[in-house]
ZADOLUM-885807 format. One line per field, with one value per residue (C-alpha): residue number from 1; residue in one letter; chain; x, y, z. Coordinates in nm, 2 decimals. Example, Ala and Ser with C-alpha at 12.3 -4.5 7.8 and 13.67 -1.06 7.14 Angstrom:
i = 1; 2 .
aa = a; s .
ch = A; A .
x = 1.23; 1.37 .
y = -0.45; -0.11 .
z = 0.78; 0.71 .
//
This chain:
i = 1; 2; 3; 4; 5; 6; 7; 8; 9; 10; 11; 12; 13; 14; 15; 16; 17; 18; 19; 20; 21; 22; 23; 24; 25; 26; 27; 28; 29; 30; 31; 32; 33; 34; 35; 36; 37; 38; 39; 40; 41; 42; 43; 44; 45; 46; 47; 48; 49; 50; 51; 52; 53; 54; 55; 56; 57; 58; 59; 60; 61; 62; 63; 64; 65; 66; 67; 68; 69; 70; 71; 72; 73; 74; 75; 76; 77; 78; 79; 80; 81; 82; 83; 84; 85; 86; 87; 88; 89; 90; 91; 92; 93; 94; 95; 96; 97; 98; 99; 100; 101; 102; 103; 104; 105; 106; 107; 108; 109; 110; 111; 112; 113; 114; 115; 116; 117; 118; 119; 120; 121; 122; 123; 124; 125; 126; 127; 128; 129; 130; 131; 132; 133; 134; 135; 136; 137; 138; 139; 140; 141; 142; 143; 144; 145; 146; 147; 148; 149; 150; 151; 152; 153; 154; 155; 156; 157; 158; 159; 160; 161; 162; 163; 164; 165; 166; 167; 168; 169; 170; 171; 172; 173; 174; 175; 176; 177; 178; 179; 180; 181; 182; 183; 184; 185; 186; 187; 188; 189; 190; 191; 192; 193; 194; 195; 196; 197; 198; 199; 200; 201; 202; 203; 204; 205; 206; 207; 208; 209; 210; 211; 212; 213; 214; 215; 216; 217; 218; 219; 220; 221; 222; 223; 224; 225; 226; 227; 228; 229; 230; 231; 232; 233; 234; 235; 236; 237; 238; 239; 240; 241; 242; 243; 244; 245; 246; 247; 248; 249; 250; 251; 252; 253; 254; 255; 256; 257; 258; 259; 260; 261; 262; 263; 264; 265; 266; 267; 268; 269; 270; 271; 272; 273; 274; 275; 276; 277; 278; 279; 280; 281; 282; 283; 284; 285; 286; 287; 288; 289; 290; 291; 292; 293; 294; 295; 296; 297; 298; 299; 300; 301; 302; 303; 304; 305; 306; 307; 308; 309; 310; 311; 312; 313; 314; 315; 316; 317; 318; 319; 320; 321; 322; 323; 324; 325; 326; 327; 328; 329; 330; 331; 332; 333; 334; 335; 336; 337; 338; 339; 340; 341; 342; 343; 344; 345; 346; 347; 348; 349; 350; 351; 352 .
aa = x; x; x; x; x; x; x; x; x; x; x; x; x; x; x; x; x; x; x; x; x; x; x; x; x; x; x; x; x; x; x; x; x; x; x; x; x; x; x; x; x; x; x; x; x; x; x; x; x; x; x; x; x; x; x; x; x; x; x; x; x; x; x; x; x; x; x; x; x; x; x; x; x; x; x; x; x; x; x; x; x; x; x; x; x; x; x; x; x; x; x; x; x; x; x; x; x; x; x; x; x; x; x; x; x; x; x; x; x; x; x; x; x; x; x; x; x; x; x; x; x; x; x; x; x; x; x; x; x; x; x; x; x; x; x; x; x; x; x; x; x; x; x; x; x; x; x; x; x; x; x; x; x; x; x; x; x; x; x; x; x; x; x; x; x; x; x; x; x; x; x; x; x; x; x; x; x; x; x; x; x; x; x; x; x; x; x; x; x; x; x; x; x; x; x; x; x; x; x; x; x; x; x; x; x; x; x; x; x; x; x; x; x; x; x; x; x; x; x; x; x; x; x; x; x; x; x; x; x; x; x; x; x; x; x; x; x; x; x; x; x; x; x; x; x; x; x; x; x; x; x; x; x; x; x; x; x; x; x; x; x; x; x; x; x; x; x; x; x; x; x; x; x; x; x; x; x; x; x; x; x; x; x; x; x; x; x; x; x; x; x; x; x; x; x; x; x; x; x; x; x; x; x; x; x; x; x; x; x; x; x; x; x; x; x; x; x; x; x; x; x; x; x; x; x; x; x; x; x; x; x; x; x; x; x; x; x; x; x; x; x; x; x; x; x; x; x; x; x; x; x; x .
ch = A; A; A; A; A; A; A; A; A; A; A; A; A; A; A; A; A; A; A; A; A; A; A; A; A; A; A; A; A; A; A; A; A; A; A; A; A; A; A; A; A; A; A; A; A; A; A; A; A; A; A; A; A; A; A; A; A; A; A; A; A; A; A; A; A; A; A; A; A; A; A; A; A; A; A; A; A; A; A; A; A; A; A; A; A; A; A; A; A; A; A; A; A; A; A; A; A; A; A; A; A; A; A; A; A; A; A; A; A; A; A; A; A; A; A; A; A; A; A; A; A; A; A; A; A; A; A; A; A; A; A; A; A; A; A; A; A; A; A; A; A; A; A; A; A; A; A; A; A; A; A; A; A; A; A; A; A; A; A; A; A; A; A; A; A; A; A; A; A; A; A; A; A; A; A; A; A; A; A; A; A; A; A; A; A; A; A; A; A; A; A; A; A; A; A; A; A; A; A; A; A; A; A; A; A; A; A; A; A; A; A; A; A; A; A; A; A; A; A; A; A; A; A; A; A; A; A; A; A; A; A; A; A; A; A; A; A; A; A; A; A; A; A; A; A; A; A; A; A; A; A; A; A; A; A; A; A; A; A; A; A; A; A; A; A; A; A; A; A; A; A; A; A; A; A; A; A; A; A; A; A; A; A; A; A; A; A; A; A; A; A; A; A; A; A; A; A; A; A; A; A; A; A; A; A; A; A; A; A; A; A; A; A; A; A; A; A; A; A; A; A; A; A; A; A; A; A; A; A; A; A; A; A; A; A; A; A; A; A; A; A; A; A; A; A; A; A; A; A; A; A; A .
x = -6.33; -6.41; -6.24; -6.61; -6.69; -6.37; -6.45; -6.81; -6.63; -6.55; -6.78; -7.08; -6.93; -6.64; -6.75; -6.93; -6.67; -6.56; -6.24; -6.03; -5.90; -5.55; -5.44; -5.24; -5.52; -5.68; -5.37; -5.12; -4.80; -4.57; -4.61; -4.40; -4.62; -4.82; -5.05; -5.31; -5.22; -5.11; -4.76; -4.46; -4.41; -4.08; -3.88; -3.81; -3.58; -3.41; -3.14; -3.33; -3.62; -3.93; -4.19; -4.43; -4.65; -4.52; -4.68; -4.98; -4.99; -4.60; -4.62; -4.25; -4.18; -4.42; -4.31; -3.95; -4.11; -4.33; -3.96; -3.79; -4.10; -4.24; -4.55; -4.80; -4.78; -5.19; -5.12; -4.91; -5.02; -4.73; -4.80; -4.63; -4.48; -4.72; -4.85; -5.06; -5.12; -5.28; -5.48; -5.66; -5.73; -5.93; -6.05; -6.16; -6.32; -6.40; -6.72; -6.69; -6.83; -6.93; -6.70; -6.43; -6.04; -5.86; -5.47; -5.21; -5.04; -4.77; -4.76; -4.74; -4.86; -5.03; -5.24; -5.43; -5.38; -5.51; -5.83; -5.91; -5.83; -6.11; -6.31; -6.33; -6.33; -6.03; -6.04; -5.79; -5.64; -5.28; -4.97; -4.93; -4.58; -4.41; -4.56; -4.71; -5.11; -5.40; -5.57; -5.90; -5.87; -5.87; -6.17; -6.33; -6.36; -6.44; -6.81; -7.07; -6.88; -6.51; -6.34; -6.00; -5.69; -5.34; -5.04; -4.70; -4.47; -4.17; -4.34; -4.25; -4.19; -4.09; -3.93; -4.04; -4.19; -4.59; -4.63; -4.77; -5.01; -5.19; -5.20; -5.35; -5.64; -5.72; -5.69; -5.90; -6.18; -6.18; -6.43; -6.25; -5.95; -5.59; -5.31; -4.93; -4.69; -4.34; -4.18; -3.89; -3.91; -3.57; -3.42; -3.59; -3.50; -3.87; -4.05; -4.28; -4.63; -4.64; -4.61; -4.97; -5.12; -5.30; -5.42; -5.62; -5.80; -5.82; -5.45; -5.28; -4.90; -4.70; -4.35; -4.12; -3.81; -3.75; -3.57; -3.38; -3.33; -3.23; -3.44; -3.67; -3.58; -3.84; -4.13; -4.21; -4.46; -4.57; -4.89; -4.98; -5.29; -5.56; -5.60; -5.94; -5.84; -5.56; -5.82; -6.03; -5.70; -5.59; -5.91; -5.93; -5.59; -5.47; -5.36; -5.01; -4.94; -4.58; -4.33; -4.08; -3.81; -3.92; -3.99; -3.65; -3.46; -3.63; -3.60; -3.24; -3.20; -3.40; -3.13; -2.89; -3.03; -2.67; -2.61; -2.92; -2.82; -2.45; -2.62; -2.88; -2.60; -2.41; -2.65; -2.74; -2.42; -2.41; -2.72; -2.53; -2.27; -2.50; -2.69; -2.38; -2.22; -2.56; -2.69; -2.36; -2.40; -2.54; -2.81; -2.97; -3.17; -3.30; -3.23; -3.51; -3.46; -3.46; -3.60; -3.54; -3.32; -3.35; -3.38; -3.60; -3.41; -3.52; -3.33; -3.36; -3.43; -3.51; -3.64; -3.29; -3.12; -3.30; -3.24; -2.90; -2.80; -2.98; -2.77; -2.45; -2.62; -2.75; -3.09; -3.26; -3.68; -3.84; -4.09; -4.19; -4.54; -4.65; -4.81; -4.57; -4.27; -4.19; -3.90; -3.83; -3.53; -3.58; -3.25; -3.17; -2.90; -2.64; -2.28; -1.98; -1.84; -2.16; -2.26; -1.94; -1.98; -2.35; -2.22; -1.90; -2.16; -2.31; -2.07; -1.93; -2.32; -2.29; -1.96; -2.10 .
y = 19.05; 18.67; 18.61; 18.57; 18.95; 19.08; 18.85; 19.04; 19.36; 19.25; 19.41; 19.14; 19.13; 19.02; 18.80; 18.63; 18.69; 18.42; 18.47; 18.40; 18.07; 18.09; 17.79; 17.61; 17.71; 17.32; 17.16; 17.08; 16.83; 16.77; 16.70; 16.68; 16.90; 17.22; 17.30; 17.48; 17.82; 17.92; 18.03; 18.00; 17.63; 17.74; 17.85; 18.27; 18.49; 18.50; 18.26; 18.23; 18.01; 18.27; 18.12; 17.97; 18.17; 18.24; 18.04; 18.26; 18.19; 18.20; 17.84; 17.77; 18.15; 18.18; 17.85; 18.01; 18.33; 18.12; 17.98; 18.28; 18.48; 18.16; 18.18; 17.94; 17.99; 18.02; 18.38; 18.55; 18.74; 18.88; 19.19; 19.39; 19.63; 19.69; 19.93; 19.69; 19.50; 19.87; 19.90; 19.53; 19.60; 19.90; 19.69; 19.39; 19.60; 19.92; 20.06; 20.31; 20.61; 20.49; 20.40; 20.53; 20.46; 20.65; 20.79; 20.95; 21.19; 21.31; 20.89; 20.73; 20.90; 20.62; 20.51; 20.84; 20.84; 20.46; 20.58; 20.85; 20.61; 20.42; 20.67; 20.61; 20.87; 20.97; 21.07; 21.21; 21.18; 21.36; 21.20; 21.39; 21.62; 21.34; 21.11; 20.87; 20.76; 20.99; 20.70; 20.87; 21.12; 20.75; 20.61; 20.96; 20.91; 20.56; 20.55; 20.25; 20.29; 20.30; 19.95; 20.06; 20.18; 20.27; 20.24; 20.29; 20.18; 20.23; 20.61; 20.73; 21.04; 21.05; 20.74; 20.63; 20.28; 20.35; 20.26; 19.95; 19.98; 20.22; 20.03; 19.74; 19.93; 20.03; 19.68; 19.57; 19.87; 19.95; 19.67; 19.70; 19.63; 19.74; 19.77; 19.79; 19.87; 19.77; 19.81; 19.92; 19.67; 19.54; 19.84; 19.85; 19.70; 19.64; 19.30; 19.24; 19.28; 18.95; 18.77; 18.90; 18.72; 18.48; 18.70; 18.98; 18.82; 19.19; 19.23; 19.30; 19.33; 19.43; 19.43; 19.50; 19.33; 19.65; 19.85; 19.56; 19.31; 19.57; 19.47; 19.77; 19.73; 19.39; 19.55; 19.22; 19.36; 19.08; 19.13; 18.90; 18.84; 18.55; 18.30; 18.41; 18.78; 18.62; 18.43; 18.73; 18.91; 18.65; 18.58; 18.99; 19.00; 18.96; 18.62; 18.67; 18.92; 18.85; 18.79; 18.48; 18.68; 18.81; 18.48; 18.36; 18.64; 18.67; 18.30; 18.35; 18.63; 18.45; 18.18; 18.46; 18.62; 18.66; 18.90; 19.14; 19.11; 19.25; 19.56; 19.65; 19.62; 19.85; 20.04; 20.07; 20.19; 20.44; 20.58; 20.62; 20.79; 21.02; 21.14; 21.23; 21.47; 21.61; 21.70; 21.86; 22.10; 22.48; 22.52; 22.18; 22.20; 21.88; 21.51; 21.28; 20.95; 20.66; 20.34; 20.33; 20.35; 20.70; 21.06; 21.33; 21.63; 21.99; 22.25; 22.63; 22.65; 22.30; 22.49; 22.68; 22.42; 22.14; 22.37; 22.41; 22.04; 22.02; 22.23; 22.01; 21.70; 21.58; 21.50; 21.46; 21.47; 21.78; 21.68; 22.09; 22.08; 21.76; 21.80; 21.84; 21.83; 22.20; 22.30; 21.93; 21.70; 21.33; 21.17; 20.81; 20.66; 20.65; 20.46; 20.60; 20.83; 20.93; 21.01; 21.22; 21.39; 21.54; 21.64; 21.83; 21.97; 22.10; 22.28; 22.44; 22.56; 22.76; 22.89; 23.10 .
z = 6.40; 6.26; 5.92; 5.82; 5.93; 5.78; 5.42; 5.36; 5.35; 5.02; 4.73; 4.67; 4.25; 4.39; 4.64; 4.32; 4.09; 3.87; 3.82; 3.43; 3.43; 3.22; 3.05; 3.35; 3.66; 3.50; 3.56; 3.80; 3.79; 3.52; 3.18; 2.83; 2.61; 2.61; 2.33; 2.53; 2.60; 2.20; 2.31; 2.04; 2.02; 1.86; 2.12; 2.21; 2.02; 2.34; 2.42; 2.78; 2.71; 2.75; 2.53; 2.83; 3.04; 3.40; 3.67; 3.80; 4.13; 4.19; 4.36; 4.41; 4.49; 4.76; 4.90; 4.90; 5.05; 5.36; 5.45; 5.49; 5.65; 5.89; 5.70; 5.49; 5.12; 5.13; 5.34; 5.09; 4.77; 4.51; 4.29; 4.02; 4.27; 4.58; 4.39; 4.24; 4.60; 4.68; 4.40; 4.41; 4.80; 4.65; 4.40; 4.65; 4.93; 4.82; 4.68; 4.41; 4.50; 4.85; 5.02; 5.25; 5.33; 5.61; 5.58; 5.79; 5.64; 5.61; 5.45; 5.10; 4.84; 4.61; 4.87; 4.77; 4.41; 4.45; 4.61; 4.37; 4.11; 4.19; 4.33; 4.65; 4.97; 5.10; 5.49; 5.67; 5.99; 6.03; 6.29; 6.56; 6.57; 6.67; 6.35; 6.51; 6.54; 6.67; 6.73; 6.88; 6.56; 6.34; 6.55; 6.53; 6.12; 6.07; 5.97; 5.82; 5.48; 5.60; 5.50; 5.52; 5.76; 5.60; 5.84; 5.66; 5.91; 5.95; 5.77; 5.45; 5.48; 5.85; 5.86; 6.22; 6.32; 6.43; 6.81; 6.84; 7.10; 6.95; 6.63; 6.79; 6.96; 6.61; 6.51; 6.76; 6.78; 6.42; 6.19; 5.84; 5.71; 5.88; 5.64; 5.77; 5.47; 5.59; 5.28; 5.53; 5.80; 5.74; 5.89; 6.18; 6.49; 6.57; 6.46; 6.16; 6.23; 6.01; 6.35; 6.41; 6.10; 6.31; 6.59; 6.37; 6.10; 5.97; 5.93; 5.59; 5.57; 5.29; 5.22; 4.87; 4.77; 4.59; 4.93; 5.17; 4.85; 4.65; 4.35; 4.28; 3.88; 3.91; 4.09; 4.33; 4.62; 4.89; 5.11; 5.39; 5.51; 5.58; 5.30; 5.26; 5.20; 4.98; 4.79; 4.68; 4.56; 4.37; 4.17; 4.12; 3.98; 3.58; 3.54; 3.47; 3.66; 3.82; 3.50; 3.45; 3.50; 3.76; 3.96; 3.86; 4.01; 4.29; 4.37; 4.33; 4.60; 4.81; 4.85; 4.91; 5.21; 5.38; 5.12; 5.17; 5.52; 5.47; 5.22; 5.54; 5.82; 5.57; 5.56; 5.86; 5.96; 5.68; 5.80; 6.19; 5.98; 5.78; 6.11; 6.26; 5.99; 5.95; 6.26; 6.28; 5.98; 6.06; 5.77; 5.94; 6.24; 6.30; 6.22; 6.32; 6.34; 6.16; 6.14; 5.79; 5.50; 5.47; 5.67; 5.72; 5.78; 5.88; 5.74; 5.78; 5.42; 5.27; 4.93; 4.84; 4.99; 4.78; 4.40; 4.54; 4.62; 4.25; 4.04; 4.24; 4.07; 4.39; 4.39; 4.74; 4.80; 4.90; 5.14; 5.26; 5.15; 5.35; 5.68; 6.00; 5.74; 5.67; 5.53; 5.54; 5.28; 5.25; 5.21; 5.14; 5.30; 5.03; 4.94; 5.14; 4.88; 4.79; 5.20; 5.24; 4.91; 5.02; 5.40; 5.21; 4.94; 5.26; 5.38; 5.09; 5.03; 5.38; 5.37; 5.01 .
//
């Protein structure tokens, strides 16, 4: 697909939206006094100066952003959460009533609960045992009014990286939108499909900084895609939609990236740790594994074992009732103490 092919997906009021313009879109540079946006000339009641609007467009942020990630500023889009990145792709390409989005389930569950927000068609098309792509199932669905693909990768629940052949024959066959969510890419071994911006004008990648970065208290999503898709999201969105604070701090962890290095390589070899006592515990009967900060484990009863880890005041996720994950518990990779205190837990729970 042409970036001109992939841009008329978009829904003809957006494509002739005009968007709001907030006070500072009519200027850019410096200056020594505001009086145009009707903010509190006076200062904030907070001792942190909070009076002025946030930048809309996160300039300096997504300049900090494009040097970490190798890419332009003009390819990245930031969001309250991706959440809301999920919701304005709805927004921007999708026909209420008309159209069509396909997901893989067992996956992420707003990516539904987005589409029915905004009424539009939900089709289905479930992982195979081994969670990844039916690709000819995918192809099988797509239809006239199917603009969009969901690939959560590495998969929430199943926590696996998606194969990437078979995501690029999709990319290549299928004439909508392909979206990769690697909100958990950082604990993968595998690269970012950002490295593929420029090959698939049809290509939207999103990341978090609320899993690697550990900042899921500031809801910061970042999708990637071509300027042009970009564009249309950011004239869609509510002007101030990414919050000083927010911008600040994440600026500031962005200049520590040595640190949110050392948290995944702990991680990472918490999660080596975690697998081990697990998979050698008798109510388990499966570990599979990980390219993630978290496990899906089978157990022989994921239900009593779930209410029973619960009434120990550990709280895991039963994922049981989602396709290909029965009697399934998704558990996050923990601190030490609290790794070793769950495997003991375990044990004393069979020995009663």
């Amino acid at each position: 697909m042409t970036i001109e092919e992939t841009v008329k997906l978009a829904r003809p009021n957006i494509l002739t939206l005009k968007p709001y313009a907030c006070a500072r879109d009519e200027f850019k540079g410096q200056a020594d006094i505001f009086l145009d946006a009707n903010e509190n000339s006076m200062g904030s009641v907070l001792s942190e100066a909070m009076n002025r609007y946030p930048d809309p467009l996160q300039v300096k942020l997504k300049e900090k952003i494009a040097e970490v990630k190798q890419v332009n500023p003009n390819q990245i889009f930031l969001g309250n959460g991706s959440d809301e990145a999920i919701d304005l792709l709805y927004r921007v390409f999708c026909q209420p009533g008309q159209d069509s989005v396909i997901i893989q389930p067992p996956t992420y569950g707003m990516y539904g609960v987005s589409a029915n927000i905004n009424d539009v068609k939900i089709l289905e098309a479930p992982l195979t045992p081994d969670f990844q792509p039916d690709v000819e199932k995918v192809i099988s669905l797509t239809g006239a009014y199917t603009k969009m693909i969901f690939f959560c990768s590495p998969n929430n629940p199943s926590a696996n990286i998606m194969d990437v052949e078979n995501v690029k024959m999709i990319l290549t066959k299928f004439p909508g939108i392909v979206i990769i969510d690697e909100a958990y890419i950082d604990f993968s071994e595998k690269k970012s499909w950002i490295e593929e911006l420029n090959r698939y004008p049809n290509l939207v990648v999103m990341q978090t900084f609320s899993k690697a970065w550990g900042m899921a208290g500031l809801r910061l999503g970042m999708l990637f895609a071509h300027p042009q898709i970009i564009s249309l999201m950011n004239k869609t969105k509510p002007p101030y939609n990414v919050n000083e604070c927010t911008q600040k701090l994440a600026f500031a962890a962005l200049s520590n990236k040595n640190h949110k290095d050392e948290m995944v390589k702990m991680l990472l070899s918490e999660r080596a740790n975690l697998i081990n006592g697990l998979s050698a515990l008798k109510p388990v009967k499966k570990v599979y594994p990980s390219d993630a900060n978290f496990l899906l484990v089978k157990f022989n009863d994921a239900g009593k074992m779930y209410k029973d880890l619960m009434n120990r005041s550990i709280i895991v996720r039963n994922r049981s009732s989602m396709p290909g994950c029965d009697n399934c518990l998704r558990i996050t990779v923990g601190k030490p103490d609290e790794n070793k205190r769950l495997i003991q837990t375990i044990k004393e729970l069979d020995t009663k």
